[in-house]
C-alpha positions as CSV (number, residue, x, y, z in Angstrom):
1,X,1.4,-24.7,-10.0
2,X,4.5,-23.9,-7.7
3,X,4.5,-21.9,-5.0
4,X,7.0,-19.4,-6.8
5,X,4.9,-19.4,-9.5
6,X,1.8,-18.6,-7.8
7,X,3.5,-16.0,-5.9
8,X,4.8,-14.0,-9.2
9,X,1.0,-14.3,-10.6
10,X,-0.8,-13.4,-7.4
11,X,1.4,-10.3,-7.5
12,X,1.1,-9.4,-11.2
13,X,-2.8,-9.3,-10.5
14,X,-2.5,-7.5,-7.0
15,X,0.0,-5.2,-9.0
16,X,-1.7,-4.3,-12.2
17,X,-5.6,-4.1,-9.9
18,X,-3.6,-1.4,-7.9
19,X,-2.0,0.5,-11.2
20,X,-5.4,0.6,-12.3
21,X,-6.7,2.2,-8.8
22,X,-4.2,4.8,-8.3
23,X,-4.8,5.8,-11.6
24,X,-8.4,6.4,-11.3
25,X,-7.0,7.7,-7.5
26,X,-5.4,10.7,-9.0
27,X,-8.4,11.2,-11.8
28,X,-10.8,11.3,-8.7
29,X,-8.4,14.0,-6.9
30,X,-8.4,16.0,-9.7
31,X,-12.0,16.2,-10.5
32,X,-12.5,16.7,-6.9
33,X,-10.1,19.4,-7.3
34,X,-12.0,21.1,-9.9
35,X,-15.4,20.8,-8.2
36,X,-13.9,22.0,-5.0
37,X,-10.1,23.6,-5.2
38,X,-9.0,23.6,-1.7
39,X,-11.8,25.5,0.0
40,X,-13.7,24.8,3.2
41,X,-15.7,21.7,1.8
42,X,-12.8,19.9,0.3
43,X,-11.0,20.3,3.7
44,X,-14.2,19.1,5.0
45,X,-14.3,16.3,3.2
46,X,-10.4,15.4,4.0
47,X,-11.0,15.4,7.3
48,X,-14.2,13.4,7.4
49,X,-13.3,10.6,5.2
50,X,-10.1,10.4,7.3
51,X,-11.6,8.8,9.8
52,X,-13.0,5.7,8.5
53,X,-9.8,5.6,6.9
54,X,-7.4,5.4,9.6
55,X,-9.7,3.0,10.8
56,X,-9.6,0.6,8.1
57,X,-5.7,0.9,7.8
58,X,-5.1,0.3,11.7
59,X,-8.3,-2.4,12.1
60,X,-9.1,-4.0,8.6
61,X,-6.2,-4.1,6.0
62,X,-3.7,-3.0,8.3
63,X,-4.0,-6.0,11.1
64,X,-7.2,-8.1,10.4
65,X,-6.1,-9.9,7.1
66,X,-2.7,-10.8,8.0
67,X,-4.2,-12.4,11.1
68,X,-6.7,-13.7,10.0
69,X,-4.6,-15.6,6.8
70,X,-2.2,-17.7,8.7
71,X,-5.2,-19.3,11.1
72,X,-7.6,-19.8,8.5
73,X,-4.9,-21.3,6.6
74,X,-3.9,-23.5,9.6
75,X,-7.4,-24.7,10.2
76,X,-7.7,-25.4,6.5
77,X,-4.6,-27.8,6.4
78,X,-5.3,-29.1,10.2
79,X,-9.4,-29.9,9.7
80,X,-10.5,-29.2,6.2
81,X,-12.1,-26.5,4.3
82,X,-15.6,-27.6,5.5
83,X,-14.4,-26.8,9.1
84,X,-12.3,-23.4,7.5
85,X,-15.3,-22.4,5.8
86,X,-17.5,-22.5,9.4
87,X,-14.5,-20.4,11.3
88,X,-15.1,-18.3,8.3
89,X,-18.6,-17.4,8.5
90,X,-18.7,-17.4,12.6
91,X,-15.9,-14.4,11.7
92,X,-17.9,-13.1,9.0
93,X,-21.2,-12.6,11.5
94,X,-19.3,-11.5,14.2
95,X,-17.3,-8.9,12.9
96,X,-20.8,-7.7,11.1
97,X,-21.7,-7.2,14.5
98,X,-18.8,-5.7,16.2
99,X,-18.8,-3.4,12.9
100,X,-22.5,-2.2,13.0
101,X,-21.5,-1.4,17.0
102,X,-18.7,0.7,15.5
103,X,-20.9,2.3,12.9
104,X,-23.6,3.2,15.5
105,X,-21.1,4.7,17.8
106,X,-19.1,6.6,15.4
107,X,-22.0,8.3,13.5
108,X,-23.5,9.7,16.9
109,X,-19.9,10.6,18.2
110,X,-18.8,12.1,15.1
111,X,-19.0,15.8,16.2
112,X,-16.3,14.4,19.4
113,X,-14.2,12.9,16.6
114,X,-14.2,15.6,14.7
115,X,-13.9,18.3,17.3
116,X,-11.5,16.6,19.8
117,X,-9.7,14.4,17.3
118,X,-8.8,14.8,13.9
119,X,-9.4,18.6,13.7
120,X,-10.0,20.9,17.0
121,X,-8.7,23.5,15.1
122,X,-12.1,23.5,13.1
123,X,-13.8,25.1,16.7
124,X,-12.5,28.5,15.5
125,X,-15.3,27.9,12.1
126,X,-18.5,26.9,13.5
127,X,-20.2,26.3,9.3
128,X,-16.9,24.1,8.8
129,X,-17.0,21.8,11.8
130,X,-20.7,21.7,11.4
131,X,-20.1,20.5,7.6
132,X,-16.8,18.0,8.5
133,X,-19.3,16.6,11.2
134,X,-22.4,16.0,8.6
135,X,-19.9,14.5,6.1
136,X,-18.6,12.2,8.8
137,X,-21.7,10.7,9.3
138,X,-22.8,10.0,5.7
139,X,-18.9,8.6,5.4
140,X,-18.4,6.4,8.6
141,X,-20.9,3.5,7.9
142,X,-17.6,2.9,4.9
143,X,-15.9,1.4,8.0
144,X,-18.6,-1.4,8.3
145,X,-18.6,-2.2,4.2
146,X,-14.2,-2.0,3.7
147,X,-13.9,-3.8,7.3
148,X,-16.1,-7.0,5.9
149,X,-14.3,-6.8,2.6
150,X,-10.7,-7.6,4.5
151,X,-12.2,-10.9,5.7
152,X,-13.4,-11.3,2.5
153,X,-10.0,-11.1,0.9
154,X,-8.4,-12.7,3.3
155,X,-10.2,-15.7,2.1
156,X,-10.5,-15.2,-1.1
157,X,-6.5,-15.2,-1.5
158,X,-6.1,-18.5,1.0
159,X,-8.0,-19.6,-1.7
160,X,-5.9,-18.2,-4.6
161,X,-7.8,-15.7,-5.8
162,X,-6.6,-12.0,-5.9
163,X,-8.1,-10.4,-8.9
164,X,-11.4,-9.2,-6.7
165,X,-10.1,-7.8,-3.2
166,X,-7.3,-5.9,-5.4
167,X,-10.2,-3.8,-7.5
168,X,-12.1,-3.0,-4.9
169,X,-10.6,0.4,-4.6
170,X,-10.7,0.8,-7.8
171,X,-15.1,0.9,-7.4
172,X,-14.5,3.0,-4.5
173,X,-12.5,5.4,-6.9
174,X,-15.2,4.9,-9.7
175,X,-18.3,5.9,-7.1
176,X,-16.9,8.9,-6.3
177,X,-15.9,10.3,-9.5
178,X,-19.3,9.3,-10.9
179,X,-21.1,10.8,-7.8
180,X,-20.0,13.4,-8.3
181,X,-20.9,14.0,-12.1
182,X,-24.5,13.0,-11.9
183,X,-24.9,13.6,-8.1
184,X,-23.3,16.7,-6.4
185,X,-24.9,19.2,-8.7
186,X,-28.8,18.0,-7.4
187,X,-27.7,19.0,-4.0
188,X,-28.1,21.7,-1.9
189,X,-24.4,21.5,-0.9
190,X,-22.4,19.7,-3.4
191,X,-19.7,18.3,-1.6
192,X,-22.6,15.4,0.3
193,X,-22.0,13.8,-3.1
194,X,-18.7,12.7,-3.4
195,X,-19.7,11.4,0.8
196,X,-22.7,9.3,-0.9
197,X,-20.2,8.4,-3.5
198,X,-17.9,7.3,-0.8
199,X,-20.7,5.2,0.6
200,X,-21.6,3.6,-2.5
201,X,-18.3,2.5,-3.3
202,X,-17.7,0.7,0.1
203,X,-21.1,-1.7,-0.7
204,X,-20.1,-2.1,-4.1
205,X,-16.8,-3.1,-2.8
206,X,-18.2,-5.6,-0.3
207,X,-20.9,-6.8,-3.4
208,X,-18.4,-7.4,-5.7
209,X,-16.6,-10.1,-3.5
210,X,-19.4,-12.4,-3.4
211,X,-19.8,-13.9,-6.5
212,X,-16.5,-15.0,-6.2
213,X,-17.1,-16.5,-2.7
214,X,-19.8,-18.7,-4.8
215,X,-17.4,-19.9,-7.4
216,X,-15.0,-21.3,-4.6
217,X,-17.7,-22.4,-2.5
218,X,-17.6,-19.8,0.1
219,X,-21.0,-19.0,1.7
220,X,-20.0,-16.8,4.6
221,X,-23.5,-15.9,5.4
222,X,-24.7,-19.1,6.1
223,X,-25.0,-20.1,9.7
224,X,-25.8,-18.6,13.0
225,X,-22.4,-18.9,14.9
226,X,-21.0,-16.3,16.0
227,X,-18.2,-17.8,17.8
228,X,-15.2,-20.3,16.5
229,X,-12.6,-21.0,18.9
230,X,-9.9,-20.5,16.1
231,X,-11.3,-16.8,16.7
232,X,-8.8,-16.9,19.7
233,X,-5.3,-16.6,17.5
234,X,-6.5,-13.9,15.2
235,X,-7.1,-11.7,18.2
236,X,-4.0,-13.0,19.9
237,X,-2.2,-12.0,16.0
238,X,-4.1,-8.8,16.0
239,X,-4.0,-7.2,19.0
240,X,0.4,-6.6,18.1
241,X,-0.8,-6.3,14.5
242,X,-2.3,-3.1,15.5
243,X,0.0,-1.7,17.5
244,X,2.6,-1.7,14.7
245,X,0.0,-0.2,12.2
246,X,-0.4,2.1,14.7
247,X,3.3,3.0,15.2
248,X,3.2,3.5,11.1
249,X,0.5,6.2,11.7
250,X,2.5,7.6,14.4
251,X,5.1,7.9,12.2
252,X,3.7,9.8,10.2
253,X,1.9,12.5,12.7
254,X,5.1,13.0,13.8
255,X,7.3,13.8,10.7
256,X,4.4,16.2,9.8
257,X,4.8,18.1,13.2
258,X,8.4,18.0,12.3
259,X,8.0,19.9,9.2
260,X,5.6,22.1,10.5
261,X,8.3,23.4,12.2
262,X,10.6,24.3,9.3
263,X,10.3,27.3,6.4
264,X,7.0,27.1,4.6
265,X,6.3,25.0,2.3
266,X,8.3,21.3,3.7
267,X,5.1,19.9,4.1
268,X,3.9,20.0,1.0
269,X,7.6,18.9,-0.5
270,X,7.6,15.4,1.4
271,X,3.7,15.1,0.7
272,X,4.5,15.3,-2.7
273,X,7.4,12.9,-2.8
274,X,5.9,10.4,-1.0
275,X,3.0,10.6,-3.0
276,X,5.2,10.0,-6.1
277,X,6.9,7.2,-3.9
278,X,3.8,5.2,-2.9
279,X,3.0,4.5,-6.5
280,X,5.6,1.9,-7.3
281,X,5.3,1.2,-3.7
282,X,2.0,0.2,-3.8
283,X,2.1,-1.0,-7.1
284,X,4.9,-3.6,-6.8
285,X,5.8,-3.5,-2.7
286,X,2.7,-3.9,-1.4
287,X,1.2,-6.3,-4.1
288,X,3.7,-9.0,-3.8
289,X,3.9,-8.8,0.2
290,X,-0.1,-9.3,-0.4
291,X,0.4,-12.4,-2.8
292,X,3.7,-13.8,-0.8
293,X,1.1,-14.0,2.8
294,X,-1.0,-17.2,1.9
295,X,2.0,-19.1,0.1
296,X,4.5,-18.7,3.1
297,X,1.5,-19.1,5.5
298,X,0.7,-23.1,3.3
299,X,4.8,-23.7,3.9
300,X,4.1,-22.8,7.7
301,X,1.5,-25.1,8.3
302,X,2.9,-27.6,6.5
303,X,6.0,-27.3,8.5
304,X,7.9,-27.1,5.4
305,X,10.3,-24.5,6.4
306,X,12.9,-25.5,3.8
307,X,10.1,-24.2,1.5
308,X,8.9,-21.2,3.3
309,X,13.0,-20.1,3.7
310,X,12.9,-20.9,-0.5
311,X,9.6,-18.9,-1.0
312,X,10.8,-16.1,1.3
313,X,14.0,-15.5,-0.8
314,X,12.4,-15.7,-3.8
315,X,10.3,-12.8,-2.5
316,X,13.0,-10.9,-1.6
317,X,14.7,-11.7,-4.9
318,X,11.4,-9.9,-7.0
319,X,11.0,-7.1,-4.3
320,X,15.2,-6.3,-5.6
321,X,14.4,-6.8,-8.9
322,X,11.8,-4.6,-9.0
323,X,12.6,-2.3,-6.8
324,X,16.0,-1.6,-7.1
325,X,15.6,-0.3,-10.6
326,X,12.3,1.8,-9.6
327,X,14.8,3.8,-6.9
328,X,17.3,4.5,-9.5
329,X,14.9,5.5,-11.8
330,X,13.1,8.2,-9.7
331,X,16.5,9.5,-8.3
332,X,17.9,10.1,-12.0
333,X,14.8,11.0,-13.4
334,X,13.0,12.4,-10.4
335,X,13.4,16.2,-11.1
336,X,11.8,15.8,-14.5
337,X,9.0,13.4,-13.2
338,X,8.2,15.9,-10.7
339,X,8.2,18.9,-13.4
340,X,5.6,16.8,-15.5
341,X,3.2,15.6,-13.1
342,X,3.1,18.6,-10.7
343,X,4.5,21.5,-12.2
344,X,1.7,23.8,-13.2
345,X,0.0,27.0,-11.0
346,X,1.4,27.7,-7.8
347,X,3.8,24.6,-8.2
348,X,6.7,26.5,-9.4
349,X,9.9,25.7,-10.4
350,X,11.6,26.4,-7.1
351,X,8.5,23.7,-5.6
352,X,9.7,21.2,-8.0
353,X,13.5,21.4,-7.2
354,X,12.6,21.3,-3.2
355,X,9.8,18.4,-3.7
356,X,12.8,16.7,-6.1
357,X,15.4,16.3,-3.2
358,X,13.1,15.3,-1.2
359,X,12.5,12.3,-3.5
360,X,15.6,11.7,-3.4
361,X,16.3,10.6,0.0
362,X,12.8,9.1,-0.2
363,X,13.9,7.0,-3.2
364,X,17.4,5.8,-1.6
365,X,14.8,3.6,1.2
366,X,12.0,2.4,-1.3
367,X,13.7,-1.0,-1.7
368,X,13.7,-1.2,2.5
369,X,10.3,0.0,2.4
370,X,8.8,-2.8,0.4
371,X,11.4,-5.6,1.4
372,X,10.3,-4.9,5.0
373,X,6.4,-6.0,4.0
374,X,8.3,-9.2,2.7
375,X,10.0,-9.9,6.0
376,X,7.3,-9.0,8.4
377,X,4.9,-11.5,6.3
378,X,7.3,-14.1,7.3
379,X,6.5,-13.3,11.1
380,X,2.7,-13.5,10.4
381,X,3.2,-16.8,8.5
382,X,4.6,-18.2,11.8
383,X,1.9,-16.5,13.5
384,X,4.2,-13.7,15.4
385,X,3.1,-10.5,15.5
386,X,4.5,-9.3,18.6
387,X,8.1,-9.2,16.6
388,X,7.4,-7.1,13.9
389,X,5.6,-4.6,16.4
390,X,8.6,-4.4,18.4
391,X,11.1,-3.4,15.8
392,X,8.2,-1.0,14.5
393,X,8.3,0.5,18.1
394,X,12.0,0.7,17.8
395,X,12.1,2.1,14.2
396,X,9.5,4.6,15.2
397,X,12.5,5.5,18.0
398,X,15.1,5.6,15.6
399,X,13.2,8.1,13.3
400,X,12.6,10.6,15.5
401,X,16.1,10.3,16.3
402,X,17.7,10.6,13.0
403,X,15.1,13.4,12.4
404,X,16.0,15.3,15.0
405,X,19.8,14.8,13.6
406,X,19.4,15.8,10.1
407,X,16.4,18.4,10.2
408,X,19.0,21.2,11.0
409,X,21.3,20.9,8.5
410,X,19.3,19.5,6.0
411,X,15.9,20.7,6.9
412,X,13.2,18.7,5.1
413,X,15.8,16.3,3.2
414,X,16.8,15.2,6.6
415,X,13.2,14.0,7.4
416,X,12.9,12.2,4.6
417,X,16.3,10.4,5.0
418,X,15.5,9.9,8.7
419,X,13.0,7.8,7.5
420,X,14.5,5.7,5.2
421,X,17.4,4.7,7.5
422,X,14.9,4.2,10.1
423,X,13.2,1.6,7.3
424,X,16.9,0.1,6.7
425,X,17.4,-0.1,10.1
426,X,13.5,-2.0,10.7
427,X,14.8,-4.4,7.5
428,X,18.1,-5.1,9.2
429,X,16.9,-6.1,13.0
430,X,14.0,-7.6,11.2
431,X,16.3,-9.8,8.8
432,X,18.8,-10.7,12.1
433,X,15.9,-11.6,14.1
434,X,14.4,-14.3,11.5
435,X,17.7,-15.6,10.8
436,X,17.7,-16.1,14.7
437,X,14.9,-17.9,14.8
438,X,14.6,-20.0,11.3
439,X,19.0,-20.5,11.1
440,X,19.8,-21.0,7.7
441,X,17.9,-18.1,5.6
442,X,19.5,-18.2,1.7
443,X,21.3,-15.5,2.7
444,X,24.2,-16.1,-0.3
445,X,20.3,-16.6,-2.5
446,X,18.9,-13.1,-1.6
447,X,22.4,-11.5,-1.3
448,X,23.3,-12.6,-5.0
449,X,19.8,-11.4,-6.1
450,X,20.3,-7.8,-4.3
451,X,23.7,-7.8,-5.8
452,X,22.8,-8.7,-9.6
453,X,19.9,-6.3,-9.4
454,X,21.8,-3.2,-8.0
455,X,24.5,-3.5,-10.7
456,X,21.4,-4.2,-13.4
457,X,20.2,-0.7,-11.8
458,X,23.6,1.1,-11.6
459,X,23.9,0.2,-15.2
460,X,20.4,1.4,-16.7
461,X,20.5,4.5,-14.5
462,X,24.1,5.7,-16.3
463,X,22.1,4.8,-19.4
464,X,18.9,6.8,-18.4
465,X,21.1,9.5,-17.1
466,X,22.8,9.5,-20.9
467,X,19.2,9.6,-22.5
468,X,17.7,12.3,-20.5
469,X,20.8,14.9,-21.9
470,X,20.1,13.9,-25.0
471,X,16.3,14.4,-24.7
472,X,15.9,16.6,-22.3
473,X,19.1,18.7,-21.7
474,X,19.0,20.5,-18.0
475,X,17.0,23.4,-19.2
476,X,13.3,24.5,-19.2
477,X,11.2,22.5,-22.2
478,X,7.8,22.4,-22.9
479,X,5.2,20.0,-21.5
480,X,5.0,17.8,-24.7
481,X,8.7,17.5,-25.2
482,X,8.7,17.2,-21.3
483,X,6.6,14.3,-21.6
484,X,8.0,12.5,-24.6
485,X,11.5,12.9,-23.1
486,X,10.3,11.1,-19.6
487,X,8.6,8.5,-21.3
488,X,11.5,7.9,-23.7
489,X,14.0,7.6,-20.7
490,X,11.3,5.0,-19.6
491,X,11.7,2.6,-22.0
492,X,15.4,3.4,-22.8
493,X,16.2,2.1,-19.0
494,X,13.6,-0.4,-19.0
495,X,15.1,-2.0,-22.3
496,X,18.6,-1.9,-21.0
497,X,17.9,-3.1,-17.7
498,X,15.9,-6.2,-19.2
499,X,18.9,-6.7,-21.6
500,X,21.5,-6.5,-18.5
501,X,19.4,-8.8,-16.4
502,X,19.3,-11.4,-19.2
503,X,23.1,-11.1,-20.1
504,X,23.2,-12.0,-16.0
505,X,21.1,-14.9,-16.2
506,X,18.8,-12.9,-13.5
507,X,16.4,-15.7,-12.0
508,X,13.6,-13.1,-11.8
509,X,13.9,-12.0,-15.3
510,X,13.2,-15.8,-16.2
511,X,10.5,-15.6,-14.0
512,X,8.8,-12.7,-15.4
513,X,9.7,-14.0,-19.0
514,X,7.8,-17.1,-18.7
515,X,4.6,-15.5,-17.0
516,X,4.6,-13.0,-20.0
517,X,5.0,-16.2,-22.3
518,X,2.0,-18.7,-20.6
519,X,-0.2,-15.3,-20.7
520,X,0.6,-15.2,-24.5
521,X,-0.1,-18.7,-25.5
522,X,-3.2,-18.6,-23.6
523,X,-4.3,-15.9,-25.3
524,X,-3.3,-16.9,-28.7
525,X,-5.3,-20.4,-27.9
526,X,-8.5,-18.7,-26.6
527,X,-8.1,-17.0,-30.2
């Protein structure tokens, strides 16, 4: 199989694993919702679980896979997979240990975390902090099970395999919901159930990984090392690697403080939207840049950069494809989206047109947010991380200026466009900078893709715009019509931007054509 077709599988997996989490994401936040509401022991619970999440985005998913990919890969190509396989488990045992360390520490300092770090403001409620601080400690040990599970995955997809790191969240989700059911209402306080459930789900996570070790002959376990000196790079790759997942949770801290000083309410409008902006993100951004890491980290080691520069704009091709079509969609259809999902209770109408604009100027950078992921995977392919952190440090700079700029006049539209020209601006230094170092890039490749794709988008958006005053109209309708109508727009655009892609010979639509087609002629086979 070619690298390019490896690529568009590895992300249909990674994509379709993650639909299936955030789904059951949003079913577990509403059943948490009804157990809870938003009272002191779902705030609790926030905050506590929190923790062990920012870890695992700044330590485990955020830096240690992409680290660790590109040097296991090199050792792999450079002394074989009996020698990968023993850097492997030395990494394996020691992060263990480092982990349990982590664990230990965390549990008995979690009334310092707690107090002095994620919520001081808790002091002032002596029965909440004393709850946040319990939950923390039933919660934290997840750090040890979901940091074990990014080495795991990153092996597992050197390897070509996907499908199992990408569900994991989906058993975490699963845990929690079913926790909850069968286990909140035996305890004395509830909310230590969805915690336990939280627990669960991290060992399931880690469990489920294993068998699949075994069927590609991957014993991490095995051995006593705890030391490999390929161990050297990843920390070298990691220590940058951190930083810039740390500037990305900067980023964040600060356009929250930024809101928080604007009318009531801006807040909650760019929570909202960038909730509804993460889902294609994560579905389609963040899968491929996960299935692009191991092919363009092979082309790297093989020192085949005419192939990594092919692979790369091939990437960049899908992310447009994709993308482009998903940003048109949510600005044309975004008040109605918004209106559907959200729009019941205290989420009135006036909510819905605020959280819509600011969807809108979120939507105009989701193609820079995911093509970024595609371009910094490039840098970890060539084992750079210090780059990418960098022009993180210098988009971070850029946000805070253009938020600054726009907050007055445009209050919390101007945060959210602040940060996707800050992402435009990270995906044009970042773009400059590779063509520095590589030359030649396929720039007339990717540019021909963006353009093809944009006027694909243009063209289904005037379409969806067309179908949504026909079903729709601009006034109040009821849920079910409300519904119908979206979905119907859906599938209108959808069918029309297929068609327009075809009628352009679109590479990508080729691509996606003859997946769909191998998947049916397996099937029809097996049957």
């Amino acid at each position: 199989m070619s690298e390019k077709a490896k690529m568009i599988r590895a992300g249909g997996v990674v994509g379709i694993a993650t639909f299936l989490s955030r789904i059951m994401g949003y079913v577990r936040d509403a059943v948490m919702a009804s157990y809870f509401g938003a009272g002191v022991a779902a705030e609790a619970f926030v905050v506590a679980f929190r923790i062990p999440n920012l870890l695992r985005r700044l330590f485990a998913e955020g830096s240690l896979t992409v680290a660790f990919i590109p040097v296991y890969t090199e050792v792999t190509a450079k002394e074989g997979r009996e020698e990968a396989d023993r850097f492997a488990g030395a990494s394996f045992r020691l992060l263990a240990l480092v982990l349990f360390a982590v664990t230990v520490l965390g549990t008995i300092g979690a009334h310092w975390l707690v107090r002095y770090g994620m919520a001081w403001n808790f002091a002032a409620d002596p029965e909440k902090l004393s709850l946040t601080v319990s939950l923390t400690r039933i919660v934290f040990p997840y750090i040890f099970f979901i940091g074990l599970v990014a080495l795991c995955m990153g092996v597992l997809n050197v390897r070509g395999h996907f499908a199992a790191p990408a569900a994991a969240p989906l058993l975490l989700n699963v845990s929690m919901i079913l926790s909850l059911v069968f286990l909140a209402s035996w305890l004395s306080e509830p909310v230590y159930g969805l915690a336990v459930g939280v627990l669960i789900g991290g060992l399931l996570q880690l469990g489920f990984q294993f068998p699949f070790l075994v069927r590609h002959g991957v014993r991490l376990w095995r051995g006593r090392s705890l030391w490999h000196p390929a161990m050297k790079k990843v920390g070298a790759l990691m220590g940058p690697a951190v930083l810039g997942a740390a500037v990305y949770q900067i980023n964040i801290v600060v356009g929250t403080q930024l809101a928080a000083l604007l009318p009531d309410g801006s807040v909650a409008y760019l929570y909202y939207a960038d909730r509804l902006v993460q889902f294609p993100l994560g579905i389609f951004g963040i899968a491929l840049a996960t299935a692009t890491l191991p092919s363009l980290s092979r082309h790297a080691q093989d020192m085949d950069m005419d192939g990594l520069k092919d692979s790369f704009a091939y990437a960049m091709g899908l992310i447009f494809f994709i993308m482009l079509p998903a940003s048109v969609g949510l600005i044309v259809l975004g008040k109605p989206i918004v209106a559907l999902l959200l729009e019941r209770g205290a989420f009135d109408p006036a909510t819905t047109v605020a959280t819509t604009s600011a969807l809108f100027y979120y939507a105009l950078g989701l193609t820079a947010f995911a093509a970024v992921r595609i371009v910094v995977s490039v840098f970890y392919a060539l084992q750079d991380a210090k780059t990418p952190m960098r022009v993180a440090v210098l988009s971070l700079a850029a946000n805070i200026v253009f938020s600054l700029a726009l907050m007055g006049p445009m209050l919390h539209n101007g945060l959210a466009l602040a940060i996707s020209l800050a992402s435009s601006l990270n995906l044009f230094v970042l773009m400059w900078l590779l063509k520095h170092r590589l030359g030649f890039l396929a720039g007339h490749v990717i540019l021909r893709s963006f353009g093809r794709s944009l006027f694909c988008a243009l063209v289904m958006g005037a379409a969806v715009a067309l179908a949504r005053s026909l079903l729709l109209g601009y006034g109040p309708v009821g849920f079910w019509r409300l519904f119908a109508g979206v979905f119907g727009c859906m599938i209108i655009g959808g069918a029309v931007y297929a068609l327009c892609a075809r009628l352009l010979k679109s590479p990508e639509y080729f691509s996606f054509q003859a997946l769909a087609t191998r998947r049916l002629r397996r099937h029809g086979n097996k049957g």
